[in-house]
C-alpha positions as CSV (number, residue, x, y, z in Angstrom):
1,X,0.0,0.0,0.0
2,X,1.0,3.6,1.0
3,X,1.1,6.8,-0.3
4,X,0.9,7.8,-4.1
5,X,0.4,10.9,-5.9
6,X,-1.5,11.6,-9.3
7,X,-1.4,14.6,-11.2
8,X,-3.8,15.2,-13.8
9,X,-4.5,17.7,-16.4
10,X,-8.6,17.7,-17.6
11,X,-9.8,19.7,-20.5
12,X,-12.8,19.9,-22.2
13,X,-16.0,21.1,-21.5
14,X,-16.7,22.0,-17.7
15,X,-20.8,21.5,-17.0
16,X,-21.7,24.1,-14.1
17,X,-19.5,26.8,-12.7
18,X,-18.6,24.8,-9.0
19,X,-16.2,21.9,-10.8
20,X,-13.4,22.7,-8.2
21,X,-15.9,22.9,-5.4
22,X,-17.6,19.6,-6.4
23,X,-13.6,17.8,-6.6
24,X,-12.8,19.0,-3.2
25,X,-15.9,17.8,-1.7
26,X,-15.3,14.5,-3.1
27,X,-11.6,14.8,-2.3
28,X,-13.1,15.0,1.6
29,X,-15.2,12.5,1.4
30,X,-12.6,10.2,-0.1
31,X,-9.7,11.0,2.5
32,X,-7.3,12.1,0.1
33,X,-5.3,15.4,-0.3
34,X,-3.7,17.6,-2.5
35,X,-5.0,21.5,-4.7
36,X,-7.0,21.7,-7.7
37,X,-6.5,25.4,-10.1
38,X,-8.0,26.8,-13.3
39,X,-5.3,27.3,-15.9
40,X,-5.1,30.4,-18.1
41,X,-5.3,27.9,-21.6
42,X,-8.6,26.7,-19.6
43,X,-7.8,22.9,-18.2
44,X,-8.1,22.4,-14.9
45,X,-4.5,21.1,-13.0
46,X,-5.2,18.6,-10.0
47,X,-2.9,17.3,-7.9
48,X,-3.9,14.7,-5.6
49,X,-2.6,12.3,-2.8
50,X,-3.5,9.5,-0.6
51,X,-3.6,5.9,-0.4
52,X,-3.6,3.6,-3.3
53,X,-7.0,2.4,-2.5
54,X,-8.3,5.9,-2.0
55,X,-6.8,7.1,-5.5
56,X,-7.9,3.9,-7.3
């Protein structure tokens, strides 16, 4: 087990205005970690961490 990271780029089209909200609250309710941001070519950059099972 222990403690992985993934970093993810997502593009495409984003349905509502709350996406980082909404990946955060999941975030919590998984147990994992890490930062989500908007970047200026419009993806959204995500780094998260936590247990394998957790990221999985």
């Amino acid at each position: 087990m222990g403690i992985k990271q993934k970093h993810c780029l997502i593009s495409g089209r984003v349905q509502g205005v709350s996406y980082r909200y909404s990946a955060q609250q999941q975030a919590h309710q998984l147990g994992v970690t890490g930062w989500i941001r908007n970047l200026t070519d419009g993806r959204v950059e995500l780094l998260i961490q936590g247990e394998t099972e957790q990221l999985e």
